[in-house]
CHARMM-style PDB file with segment names, atoms N, HN, CA, C and O in Angstrom:
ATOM      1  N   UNK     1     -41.667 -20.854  14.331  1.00  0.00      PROA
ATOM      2  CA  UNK     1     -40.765 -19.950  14.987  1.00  0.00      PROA
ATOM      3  C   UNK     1     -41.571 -18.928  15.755  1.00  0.00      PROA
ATOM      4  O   UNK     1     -42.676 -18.535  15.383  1.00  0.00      PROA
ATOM      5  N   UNK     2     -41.009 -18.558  16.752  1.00  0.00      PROA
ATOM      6  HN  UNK     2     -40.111 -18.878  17.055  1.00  0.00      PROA
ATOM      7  CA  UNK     2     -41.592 -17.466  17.712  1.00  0.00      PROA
ATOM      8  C   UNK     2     -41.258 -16.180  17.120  1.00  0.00      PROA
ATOM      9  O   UNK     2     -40.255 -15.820  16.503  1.00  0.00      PROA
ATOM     10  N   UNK     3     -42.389 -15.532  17.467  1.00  0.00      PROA
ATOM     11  HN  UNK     3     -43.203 -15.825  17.968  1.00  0.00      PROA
ATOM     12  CA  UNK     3     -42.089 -14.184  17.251  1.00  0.00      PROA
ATOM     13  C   UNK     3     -41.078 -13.421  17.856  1.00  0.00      PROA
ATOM     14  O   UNK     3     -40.473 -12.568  17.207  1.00  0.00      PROA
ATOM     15  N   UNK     4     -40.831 -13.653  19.072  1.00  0.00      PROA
ATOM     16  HN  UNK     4     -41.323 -14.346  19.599  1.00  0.00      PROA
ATOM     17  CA  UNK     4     -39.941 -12.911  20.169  1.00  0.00      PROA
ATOM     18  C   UNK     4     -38.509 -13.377  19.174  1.00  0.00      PROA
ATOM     19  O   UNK     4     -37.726 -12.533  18.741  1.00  0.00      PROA
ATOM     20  N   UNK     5     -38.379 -14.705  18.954  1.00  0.00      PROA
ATOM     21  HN  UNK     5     -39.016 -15.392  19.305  1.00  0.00      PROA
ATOM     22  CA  UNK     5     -37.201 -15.206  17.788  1.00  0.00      PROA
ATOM     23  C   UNK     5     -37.168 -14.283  16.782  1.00  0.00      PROA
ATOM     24  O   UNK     5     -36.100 -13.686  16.648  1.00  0.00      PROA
ATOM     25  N   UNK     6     -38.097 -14.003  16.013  1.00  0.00      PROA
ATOM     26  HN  UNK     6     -38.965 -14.488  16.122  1.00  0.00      PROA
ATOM     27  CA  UNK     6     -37.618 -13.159  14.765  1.00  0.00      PROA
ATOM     28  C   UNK     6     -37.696 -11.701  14.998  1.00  0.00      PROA
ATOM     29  O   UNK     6     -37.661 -10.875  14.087  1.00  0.00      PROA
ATOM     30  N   UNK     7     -37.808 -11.400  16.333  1.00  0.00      PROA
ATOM     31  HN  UNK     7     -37.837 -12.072  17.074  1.00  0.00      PROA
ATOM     32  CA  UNK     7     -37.590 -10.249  16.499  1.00  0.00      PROA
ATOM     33  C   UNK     7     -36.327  -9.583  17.340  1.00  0.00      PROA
ATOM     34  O   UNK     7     -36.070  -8.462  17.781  1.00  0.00      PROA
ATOM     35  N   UNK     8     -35.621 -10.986  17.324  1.00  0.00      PROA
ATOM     36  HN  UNK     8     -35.829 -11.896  16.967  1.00  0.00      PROA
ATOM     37  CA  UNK     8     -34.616 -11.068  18.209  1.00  0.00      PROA
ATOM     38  C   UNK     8     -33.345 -11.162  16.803  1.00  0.00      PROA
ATOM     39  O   UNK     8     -32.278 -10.565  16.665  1.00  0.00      PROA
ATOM     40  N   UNK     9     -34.008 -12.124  15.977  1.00  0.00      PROA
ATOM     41  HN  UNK     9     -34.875 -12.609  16.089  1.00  0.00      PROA
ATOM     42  CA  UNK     9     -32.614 -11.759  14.644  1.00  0.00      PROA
ATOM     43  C   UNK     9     -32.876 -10.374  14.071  1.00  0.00      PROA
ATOM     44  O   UNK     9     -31.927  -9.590  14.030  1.00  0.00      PROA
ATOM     45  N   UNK    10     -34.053 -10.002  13.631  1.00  0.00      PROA
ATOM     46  HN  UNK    10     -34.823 -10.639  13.664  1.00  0.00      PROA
ATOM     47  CA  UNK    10     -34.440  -8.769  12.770  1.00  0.00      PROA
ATOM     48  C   UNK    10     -33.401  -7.750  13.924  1.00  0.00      PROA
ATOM     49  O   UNK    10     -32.341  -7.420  13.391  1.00  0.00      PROA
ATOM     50  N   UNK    11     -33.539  -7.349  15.065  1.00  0.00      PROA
ATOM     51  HN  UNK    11     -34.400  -7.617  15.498  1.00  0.00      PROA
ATOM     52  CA  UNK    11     -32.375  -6.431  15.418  1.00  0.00      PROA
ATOM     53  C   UNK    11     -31.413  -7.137  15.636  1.00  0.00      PROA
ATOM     54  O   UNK    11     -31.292  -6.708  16.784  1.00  0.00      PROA
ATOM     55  N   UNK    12     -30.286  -8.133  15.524  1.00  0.00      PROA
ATOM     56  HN  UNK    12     -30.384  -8.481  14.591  1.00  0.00      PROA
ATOM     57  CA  UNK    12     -29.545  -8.588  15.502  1.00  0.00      PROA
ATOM     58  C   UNK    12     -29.059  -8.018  13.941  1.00  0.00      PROA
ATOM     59  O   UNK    12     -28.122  -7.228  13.826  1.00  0.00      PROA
ATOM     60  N   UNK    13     -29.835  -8.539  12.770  1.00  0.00      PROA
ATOM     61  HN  UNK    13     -30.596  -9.181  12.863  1.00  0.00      PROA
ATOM     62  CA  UNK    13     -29.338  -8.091  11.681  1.00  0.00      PROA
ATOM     63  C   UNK    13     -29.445  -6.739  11.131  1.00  0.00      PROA
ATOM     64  O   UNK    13     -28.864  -6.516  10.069  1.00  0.00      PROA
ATOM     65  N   UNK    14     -30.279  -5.561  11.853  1.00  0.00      PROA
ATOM     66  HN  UNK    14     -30.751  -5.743  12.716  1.00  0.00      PROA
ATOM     67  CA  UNK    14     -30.023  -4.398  11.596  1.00  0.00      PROA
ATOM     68  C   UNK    14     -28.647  -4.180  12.126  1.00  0.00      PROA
ATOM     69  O   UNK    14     -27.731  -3.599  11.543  1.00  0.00      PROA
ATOM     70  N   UNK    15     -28.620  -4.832  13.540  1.00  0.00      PROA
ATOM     71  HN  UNK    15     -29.363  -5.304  14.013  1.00  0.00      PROA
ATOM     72  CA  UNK    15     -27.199  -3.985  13.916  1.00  0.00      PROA
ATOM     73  C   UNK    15     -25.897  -4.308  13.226  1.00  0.00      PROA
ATOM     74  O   UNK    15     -24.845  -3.671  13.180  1.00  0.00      PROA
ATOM     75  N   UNK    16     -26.291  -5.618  12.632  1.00  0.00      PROA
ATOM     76  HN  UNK    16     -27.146  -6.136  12.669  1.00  0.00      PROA
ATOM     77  CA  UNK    16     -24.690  -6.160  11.337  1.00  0.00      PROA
ATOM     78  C   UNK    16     -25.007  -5.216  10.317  1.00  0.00      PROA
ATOM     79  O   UNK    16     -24.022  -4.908   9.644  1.00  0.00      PROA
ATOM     80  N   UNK    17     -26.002  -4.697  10.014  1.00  0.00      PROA
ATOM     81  HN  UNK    17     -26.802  -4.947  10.561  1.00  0.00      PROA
ATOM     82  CA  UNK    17     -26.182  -4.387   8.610  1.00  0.00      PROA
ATOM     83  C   UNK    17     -25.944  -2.411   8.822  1.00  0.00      PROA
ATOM     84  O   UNK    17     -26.053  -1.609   7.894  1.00  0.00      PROA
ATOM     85  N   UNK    18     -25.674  -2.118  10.013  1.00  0.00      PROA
ATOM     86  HN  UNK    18     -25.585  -2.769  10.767  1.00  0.00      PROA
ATOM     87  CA  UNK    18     -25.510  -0.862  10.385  1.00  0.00      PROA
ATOM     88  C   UNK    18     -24.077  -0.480  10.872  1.00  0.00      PROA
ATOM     89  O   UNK    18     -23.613   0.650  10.717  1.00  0.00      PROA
ATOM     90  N   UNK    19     -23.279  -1.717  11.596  1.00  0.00      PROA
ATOM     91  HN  UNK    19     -23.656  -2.635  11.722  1.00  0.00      PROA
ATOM     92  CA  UNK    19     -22.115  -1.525  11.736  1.00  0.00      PROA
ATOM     93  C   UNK    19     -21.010  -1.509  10.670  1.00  0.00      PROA
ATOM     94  O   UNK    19     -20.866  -2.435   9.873  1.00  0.00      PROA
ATOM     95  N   UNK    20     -20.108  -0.228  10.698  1.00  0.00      PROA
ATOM     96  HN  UNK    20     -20.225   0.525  11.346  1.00  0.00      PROA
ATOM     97  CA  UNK    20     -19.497   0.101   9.670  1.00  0.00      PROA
ATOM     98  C   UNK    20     -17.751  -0.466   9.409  1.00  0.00      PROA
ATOM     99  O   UNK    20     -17.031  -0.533   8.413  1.00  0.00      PROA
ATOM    100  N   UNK    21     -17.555  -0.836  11.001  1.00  0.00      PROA
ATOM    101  HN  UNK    21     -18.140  -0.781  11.810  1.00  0.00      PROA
ATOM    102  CA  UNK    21     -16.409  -1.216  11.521  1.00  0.00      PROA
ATOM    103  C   UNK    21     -15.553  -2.084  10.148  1.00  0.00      PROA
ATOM    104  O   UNK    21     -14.431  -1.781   9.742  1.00  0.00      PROA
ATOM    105  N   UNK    22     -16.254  -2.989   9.711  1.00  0.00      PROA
ATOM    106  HN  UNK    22     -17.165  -3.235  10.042  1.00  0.00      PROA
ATOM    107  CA  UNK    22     -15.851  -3.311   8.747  1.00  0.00      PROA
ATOM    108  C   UNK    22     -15.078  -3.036   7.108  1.00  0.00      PROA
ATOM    109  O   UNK    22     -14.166  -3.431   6.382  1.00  0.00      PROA
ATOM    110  N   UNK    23     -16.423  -1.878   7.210  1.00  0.00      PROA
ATOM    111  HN  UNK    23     -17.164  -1.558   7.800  1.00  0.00      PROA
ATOM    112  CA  UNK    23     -16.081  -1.475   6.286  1.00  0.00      PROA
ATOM    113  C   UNK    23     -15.218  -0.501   6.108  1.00  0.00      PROA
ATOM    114  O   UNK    23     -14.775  -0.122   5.024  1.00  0.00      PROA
ATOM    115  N   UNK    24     -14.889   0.046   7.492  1.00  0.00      PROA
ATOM    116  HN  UNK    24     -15.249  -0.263   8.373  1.00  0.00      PROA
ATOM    117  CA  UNK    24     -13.427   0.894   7.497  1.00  0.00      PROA
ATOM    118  C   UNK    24     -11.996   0.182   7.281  1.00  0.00      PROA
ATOM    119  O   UNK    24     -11.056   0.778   6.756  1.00  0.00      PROA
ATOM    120  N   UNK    25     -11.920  -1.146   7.736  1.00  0.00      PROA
ATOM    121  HN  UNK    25     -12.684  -1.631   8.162  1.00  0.00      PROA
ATOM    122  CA  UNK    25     -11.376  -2.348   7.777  1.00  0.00      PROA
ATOM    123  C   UNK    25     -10.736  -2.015   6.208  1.00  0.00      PROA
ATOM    124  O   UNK    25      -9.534  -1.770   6.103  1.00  0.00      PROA
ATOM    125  N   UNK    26     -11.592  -2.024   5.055  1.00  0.00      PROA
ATOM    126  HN  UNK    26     -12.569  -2.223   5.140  1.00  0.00      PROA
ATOM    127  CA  UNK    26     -11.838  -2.756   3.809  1.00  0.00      PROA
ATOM    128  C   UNK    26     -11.313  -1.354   2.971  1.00  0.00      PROA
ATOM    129  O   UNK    26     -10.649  -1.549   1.954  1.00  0.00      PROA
ATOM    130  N   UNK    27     -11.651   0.285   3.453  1.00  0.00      PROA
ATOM    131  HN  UNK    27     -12.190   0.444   4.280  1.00  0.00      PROA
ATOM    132  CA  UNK    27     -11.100   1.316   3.030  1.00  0.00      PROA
ATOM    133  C   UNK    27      -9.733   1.293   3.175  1.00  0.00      PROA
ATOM    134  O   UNK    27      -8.846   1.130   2.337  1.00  0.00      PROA
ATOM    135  N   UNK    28      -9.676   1.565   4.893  1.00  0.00      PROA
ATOM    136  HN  UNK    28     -10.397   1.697   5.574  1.00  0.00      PROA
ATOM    137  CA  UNK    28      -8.007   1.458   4.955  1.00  0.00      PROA
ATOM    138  C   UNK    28      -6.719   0.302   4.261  1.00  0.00      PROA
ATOM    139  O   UNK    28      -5.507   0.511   4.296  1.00  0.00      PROA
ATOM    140  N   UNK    29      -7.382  -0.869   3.682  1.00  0.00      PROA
ATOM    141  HN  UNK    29      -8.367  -1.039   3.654  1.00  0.00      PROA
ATOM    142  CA  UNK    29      -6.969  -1.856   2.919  1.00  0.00      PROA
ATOM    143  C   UNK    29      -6.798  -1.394   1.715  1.00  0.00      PROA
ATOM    144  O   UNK    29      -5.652  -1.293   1.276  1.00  0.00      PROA
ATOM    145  N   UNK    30      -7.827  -1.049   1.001  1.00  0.00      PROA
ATOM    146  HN  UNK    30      -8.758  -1.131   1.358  1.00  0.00      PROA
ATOM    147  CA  UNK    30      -7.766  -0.271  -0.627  1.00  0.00      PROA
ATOM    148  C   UNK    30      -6.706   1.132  -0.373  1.00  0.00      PROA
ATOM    149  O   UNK    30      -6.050   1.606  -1.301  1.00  0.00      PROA
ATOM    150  N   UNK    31      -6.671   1.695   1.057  1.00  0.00      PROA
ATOM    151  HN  UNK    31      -7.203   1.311   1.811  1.00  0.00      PROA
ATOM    152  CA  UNK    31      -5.876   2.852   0.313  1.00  0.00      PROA
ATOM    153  C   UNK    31      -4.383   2.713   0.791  1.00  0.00      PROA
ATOM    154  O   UNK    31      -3.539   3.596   0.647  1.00  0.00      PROA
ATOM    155  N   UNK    32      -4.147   1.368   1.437  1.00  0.00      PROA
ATOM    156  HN  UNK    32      -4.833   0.650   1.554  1.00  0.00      PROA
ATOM    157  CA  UNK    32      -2.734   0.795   1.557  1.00  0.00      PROA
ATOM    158  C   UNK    32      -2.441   0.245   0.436  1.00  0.00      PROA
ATOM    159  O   UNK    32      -1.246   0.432   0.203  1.00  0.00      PROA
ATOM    160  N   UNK    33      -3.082  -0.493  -0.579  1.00  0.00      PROA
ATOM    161  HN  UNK    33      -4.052  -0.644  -0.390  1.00  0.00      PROA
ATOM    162  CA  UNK    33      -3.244  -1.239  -1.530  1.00  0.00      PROA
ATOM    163  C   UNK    33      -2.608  -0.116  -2.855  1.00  0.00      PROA
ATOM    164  O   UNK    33      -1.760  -0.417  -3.694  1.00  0.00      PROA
ATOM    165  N   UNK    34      -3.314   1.205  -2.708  1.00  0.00      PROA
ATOM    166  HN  UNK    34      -4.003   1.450  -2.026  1.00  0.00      PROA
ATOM    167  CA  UNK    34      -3.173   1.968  -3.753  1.00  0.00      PROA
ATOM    168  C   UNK    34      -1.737   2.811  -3.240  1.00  0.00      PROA
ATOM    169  O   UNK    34      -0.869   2.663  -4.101  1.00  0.00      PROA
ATOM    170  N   UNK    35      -1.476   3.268  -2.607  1.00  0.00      PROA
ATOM    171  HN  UNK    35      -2.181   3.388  -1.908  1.00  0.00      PROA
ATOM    172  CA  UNK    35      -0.230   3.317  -2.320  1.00  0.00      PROA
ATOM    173  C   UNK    35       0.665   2.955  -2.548  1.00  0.00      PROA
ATOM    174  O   UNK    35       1.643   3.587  -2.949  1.00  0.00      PROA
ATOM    175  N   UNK    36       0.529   1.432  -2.279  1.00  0.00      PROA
ATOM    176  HN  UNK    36      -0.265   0.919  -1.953  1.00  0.00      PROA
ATOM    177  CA  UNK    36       1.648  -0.172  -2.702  1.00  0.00      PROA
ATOM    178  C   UNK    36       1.492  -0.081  -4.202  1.00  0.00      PROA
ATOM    179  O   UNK    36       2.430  -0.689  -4.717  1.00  0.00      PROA
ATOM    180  N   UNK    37       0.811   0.352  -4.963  1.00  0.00      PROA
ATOM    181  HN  UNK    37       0.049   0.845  -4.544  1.00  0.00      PROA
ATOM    182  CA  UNK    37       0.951   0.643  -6.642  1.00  0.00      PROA
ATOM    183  C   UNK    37       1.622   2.020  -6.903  1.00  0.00      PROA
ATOM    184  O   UNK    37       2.557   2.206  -7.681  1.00  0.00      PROA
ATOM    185  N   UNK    38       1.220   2.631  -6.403  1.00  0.00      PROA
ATOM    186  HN  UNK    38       0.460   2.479  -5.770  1.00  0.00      PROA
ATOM    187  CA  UNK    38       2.047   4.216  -6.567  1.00  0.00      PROA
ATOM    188  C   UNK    38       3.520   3.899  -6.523  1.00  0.00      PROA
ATOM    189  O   UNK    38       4.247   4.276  -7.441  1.00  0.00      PROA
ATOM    190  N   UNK    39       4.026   3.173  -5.421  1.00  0.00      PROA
ATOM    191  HN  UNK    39       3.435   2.867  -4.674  1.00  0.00      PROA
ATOM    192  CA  UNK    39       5.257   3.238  -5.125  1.00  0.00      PROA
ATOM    193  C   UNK    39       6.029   1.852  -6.073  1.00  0.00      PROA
ATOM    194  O   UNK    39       7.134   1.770  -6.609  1.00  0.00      PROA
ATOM    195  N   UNK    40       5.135   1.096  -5.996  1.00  0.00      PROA
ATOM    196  HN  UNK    40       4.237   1.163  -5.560  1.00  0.00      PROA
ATOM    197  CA  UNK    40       6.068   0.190  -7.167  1.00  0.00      PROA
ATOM    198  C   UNK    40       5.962   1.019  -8.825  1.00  0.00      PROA
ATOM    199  O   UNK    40       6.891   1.182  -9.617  1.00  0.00      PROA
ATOM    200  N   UNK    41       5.092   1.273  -8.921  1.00  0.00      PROA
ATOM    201  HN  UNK    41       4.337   1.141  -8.278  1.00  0.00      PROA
ATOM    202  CA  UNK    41       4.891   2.219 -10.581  1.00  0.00      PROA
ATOM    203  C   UNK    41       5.932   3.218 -10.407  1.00  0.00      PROA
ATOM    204  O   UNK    41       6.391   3.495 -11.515  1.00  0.00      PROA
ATOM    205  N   UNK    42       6.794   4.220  -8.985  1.00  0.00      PROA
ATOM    206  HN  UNK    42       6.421   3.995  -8.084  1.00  0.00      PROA
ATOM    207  CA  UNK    42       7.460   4.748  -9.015  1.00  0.00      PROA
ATOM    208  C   UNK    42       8.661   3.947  -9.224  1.00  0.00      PROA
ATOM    209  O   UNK    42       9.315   4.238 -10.226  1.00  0.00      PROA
ATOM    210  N   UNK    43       9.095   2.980  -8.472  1.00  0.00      PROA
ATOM    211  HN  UNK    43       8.564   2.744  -7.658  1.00  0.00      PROA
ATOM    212  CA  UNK    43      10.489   2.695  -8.696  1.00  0.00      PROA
ATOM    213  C   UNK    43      11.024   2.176  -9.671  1.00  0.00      PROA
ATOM    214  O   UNK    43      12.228   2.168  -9.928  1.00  0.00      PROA
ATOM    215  N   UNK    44       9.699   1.463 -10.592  1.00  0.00      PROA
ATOM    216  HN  UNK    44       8.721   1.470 -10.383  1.00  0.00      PROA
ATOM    217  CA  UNK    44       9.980   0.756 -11.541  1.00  0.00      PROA
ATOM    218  C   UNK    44      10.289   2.170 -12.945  1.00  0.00      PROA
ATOM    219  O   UNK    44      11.201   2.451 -13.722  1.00  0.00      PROA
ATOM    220  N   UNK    45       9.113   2.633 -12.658  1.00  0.00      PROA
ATOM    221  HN  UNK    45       8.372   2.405 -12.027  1.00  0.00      PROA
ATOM    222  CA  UNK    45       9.742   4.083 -13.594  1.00  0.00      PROA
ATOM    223  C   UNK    45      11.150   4.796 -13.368  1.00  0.00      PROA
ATOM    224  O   UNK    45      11.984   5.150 -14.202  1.00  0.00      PROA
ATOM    225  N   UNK    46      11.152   4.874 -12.269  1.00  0.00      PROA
ATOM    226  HN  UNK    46      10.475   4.586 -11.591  1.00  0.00      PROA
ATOM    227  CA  UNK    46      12.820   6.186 -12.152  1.00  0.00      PROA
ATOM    228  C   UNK    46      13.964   4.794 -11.475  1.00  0.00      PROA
ATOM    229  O   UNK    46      15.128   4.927 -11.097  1.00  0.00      PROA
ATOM    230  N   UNK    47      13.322   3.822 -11.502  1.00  0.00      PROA
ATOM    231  HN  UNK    47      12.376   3.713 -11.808  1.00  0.00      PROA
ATOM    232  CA  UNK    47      14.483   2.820 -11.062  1.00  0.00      PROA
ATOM    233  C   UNK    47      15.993   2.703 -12.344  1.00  0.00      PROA
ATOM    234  O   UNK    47      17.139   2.830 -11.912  1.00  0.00      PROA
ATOM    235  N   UNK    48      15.785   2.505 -13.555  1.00  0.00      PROA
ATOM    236  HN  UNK    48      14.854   2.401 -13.906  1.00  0.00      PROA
ATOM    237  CA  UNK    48      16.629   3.003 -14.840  1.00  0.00      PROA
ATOM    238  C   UNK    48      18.208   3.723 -14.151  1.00  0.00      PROA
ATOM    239  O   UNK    48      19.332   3.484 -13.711  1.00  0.00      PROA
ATOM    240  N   UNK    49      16.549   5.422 -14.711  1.00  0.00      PROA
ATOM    241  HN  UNK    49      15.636   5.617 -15.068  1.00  0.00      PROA
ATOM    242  CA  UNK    49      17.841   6.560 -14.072  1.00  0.00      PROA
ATOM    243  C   UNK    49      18.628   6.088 -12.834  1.00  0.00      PROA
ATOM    244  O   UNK    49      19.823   5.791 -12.861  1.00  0.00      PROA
ATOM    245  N   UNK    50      17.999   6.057 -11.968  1.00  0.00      PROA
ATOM    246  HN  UNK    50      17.029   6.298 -11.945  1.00  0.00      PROA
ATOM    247  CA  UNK    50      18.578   5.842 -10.950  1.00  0.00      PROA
ATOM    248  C   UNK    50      20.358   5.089 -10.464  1.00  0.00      PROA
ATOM    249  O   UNK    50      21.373   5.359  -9.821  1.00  0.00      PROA
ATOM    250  N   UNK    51      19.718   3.984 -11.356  1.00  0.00      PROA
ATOM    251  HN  UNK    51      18.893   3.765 -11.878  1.00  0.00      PROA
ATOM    252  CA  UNK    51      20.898   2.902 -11.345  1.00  0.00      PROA
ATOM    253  C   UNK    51      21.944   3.299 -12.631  1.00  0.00      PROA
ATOM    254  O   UNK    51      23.042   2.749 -12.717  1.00  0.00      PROA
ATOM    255  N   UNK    52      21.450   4.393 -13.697  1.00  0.00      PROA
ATOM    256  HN  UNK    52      20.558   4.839 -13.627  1.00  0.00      PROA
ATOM    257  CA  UNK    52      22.249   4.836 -14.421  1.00  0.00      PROA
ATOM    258  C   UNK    52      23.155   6.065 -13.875  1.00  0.00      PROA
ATOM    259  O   UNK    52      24.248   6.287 -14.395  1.00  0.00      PROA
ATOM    260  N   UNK    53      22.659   6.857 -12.803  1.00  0.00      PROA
ATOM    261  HN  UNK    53      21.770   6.677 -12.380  1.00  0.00      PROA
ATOM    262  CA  UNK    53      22.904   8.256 -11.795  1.00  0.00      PROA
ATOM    263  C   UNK    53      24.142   7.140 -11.282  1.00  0.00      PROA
ATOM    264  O   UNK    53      25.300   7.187 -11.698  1.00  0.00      PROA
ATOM    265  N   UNK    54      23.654   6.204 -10.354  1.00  0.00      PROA
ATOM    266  HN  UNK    54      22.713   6.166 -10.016  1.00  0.00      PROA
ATOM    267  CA  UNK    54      24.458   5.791  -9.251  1.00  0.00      PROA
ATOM    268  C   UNK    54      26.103   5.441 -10.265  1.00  0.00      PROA
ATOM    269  O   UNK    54      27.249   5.868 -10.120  1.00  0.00      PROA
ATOM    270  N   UNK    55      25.591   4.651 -11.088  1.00  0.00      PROA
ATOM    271  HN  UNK    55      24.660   4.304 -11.206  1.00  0.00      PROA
ATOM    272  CA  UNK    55      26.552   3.893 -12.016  1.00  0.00      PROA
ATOM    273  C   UNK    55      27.824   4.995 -12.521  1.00  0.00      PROA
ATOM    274  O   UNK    55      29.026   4.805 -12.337  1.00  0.00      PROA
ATOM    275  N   UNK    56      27.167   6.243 -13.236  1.00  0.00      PROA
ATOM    276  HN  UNK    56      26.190   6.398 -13.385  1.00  0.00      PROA
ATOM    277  CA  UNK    56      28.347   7.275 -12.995  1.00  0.00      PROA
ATOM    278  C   UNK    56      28.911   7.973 -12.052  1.00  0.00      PROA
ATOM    279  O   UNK    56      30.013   8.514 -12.143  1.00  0.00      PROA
ATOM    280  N   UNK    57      28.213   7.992 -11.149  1.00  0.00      PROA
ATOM    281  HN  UNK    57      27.318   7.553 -11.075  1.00  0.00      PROA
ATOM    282  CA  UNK    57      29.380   9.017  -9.995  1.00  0.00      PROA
ATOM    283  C   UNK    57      30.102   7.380  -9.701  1.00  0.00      PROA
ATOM    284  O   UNK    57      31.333   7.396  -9.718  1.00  0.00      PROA
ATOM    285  N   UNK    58      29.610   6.339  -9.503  1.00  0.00      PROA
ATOM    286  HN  UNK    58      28.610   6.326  -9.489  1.00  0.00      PROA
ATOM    287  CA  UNK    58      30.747   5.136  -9.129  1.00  0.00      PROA
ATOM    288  C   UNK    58      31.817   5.656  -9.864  1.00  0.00      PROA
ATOM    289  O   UNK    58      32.799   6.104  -9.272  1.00  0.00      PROA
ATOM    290  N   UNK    59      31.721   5.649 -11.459  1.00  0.00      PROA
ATOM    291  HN  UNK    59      30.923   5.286 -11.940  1.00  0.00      PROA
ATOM    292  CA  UNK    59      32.636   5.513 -12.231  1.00  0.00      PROA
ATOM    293  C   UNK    59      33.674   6.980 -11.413  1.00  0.00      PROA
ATOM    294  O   UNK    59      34.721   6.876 -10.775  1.00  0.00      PROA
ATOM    295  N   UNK    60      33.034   8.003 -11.688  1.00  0.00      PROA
ATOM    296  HN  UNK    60      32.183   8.087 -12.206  1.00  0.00      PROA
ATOM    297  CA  UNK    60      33.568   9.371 -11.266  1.00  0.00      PROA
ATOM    298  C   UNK    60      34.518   9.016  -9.516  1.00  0.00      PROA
ATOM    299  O   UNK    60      35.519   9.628  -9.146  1.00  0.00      PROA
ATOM    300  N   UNK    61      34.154   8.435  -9.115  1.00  0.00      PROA
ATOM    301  HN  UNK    61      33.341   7.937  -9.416  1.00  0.00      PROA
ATOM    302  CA  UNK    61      34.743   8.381  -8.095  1.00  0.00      PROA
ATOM    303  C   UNK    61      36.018   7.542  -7.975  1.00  0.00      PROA
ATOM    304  O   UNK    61      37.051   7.877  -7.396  1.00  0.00      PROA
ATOM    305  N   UNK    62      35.741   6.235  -8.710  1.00  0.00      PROA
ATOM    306  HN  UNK    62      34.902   5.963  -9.181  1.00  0.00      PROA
ATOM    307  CA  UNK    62      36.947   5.057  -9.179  1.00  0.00      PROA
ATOM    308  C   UNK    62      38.238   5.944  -9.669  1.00  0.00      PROA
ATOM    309  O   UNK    62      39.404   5.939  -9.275  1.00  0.00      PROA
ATOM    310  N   UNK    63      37.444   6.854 -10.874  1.00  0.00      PROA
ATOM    311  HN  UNK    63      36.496   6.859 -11.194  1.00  0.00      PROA
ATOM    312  CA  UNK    63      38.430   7.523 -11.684  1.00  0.00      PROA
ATOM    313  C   UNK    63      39.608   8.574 -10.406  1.00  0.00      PROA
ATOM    314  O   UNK    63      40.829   8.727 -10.402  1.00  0.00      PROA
ATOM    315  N   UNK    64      38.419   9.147  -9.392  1.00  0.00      PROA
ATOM    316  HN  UNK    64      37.427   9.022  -9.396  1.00  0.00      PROA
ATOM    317  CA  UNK    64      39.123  10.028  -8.660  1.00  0.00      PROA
ATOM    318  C   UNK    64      40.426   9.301  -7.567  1.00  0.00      PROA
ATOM    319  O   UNK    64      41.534   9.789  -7.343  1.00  0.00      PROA
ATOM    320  N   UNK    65      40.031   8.410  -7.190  1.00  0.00      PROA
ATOM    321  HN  UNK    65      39.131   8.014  -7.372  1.00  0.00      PROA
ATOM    322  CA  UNK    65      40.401   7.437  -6.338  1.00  0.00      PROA
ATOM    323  C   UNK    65      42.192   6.854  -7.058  1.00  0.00      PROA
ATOM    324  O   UNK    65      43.285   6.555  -6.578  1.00  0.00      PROA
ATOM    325  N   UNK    66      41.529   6.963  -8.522  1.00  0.00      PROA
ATOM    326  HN  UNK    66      40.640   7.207  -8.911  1.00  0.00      PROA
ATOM    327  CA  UNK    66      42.985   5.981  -9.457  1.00  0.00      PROA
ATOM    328  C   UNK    66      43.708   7.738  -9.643  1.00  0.00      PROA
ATOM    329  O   UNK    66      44.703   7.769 -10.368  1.00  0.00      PROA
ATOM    330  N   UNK    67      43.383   8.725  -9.210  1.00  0.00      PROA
ATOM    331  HN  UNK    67      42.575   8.700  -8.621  1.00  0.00      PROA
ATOM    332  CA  UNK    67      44.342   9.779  -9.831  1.00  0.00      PROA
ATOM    333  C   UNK    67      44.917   9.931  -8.842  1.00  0.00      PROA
ATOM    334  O   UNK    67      46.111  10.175  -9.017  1.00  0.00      PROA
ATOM    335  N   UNK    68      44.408   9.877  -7.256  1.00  0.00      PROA
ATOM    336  HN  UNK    68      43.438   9.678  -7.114  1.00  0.00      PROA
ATOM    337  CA  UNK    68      44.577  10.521  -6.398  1.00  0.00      PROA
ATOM    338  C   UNK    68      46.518   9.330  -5.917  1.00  0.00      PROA
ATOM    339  O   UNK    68      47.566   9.786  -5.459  1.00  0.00      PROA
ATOM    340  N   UNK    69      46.228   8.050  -6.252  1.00  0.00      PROA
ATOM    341  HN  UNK    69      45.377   7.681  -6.625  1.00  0.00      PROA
ATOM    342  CA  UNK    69      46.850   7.196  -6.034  1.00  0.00      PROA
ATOM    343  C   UNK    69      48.693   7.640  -6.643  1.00  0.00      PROA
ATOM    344  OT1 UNK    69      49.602   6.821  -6.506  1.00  0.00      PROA
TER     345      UNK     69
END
């Protein structure tokens, strides 16, 4: 191999091994990723109440609806 060759990959592979582009790629992934857990760990936690909240004002409202009749 020629020298001018391995001096032609050696900065070829500094500049892969210096570009970060990637690895911003790979952050913004992990902190979409951690997000997408926050928000399922939320709904699955207050999802319950929630559907227990909704479930009585339904009722509260049926009831209002059958008096008003």
């Amino acid at each position: 191999m020629s020298h001018a060759y391995l001096n032609g990959f050696a900065s070829k592979a500094r500049a892969f091994l210096a570009d970060e582009s990637g690895a911003t790629a790979i952050e913004y992934g992990l902190i979409a990723a951690g997000i997408a857990v926050a928000i399922v760990t939320a709904v699955f936690t207050i999802g319950d109440d929630l559907n227990d909240l909704f479930g009585a004002v339904s009722g509260k409202v049926q009831e209002g609806t059958a008096l008003a009749q």
